[in-house]
C-alpha positions as CSV (number, residue, x, y, z in Angstrom):
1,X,17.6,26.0,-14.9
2,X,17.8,27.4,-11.8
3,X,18.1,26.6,-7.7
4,X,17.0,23.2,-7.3
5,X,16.5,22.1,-10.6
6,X,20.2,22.5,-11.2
7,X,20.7,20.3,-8.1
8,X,19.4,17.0,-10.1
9,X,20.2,18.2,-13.7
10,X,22.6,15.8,-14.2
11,X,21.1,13.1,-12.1
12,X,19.9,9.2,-13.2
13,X,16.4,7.7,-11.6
14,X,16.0,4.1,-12.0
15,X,12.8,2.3,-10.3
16,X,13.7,-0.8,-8.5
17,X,10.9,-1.9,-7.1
18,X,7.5,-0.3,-7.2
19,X,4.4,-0.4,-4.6
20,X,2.9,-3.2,-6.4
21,X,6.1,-5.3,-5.2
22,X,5.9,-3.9,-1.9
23,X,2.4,-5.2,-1.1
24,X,2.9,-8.1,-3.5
25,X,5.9,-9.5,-0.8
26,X,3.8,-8.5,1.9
27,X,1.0,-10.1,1.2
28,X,3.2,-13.3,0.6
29,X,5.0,-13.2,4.3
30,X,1.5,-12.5,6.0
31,X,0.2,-15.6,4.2
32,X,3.3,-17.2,5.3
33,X,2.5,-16.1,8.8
34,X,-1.3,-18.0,8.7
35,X,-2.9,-14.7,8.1
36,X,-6.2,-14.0,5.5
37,X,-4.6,-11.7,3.4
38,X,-7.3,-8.7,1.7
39,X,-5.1,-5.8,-0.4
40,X,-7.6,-3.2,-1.3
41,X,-6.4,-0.2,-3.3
42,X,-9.6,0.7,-4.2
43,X,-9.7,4.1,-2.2
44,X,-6.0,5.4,-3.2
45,X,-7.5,8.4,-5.0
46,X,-9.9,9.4,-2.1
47,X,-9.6,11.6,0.8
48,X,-7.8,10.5,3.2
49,X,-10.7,10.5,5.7
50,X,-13.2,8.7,3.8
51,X,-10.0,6.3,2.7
52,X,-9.8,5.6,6.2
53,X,-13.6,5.1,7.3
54,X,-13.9,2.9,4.4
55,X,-10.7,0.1,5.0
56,X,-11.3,0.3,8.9
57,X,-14.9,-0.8,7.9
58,X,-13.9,-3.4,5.4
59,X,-11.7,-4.3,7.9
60,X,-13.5,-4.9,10.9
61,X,-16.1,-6.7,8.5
62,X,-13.6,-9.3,7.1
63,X,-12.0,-9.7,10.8
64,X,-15.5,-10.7,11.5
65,X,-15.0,-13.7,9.3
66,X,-11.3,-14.2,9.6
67,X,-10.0,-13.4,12.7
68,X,-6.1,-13.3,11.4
69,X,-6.9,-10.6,8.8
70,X,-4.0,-8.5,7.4
């Protein structure tokens, strides 16, 4: 090893929480809040333009429905 491998040759990583727990608790405190709650990780593999088309539409569509969308 070399540079910056030798930087984190002796070093520990241990996963606390993941993104699933992330958007898990905040799905729960914007249900808390009175909000319709939609998490869509459909697109996380896509560019990030079409990504972005995509939820804005979905969004605009459910707020359509429920006007406290998250």
């Amino acid at each position: 090893m070399s540079g910056e491998e030798d930087a984190f040759s002796k070093s520990v990583f241990e996963l606390l929480l993941s993104s699933h727990d992330l958007a898990e608790n905040a799905r729960a405190l914007a249900q808390k809040a009175g909000y319709d709650v939609v998490v869509d990780n459909s697109c996380d593999d896509w560019d990030y333009a079409d990504a972005a088309r995509y939820l804005l539409g979905r969004f605009h569509t459910l707020r359509a429905v429920h006007p406290r969308c998250a």
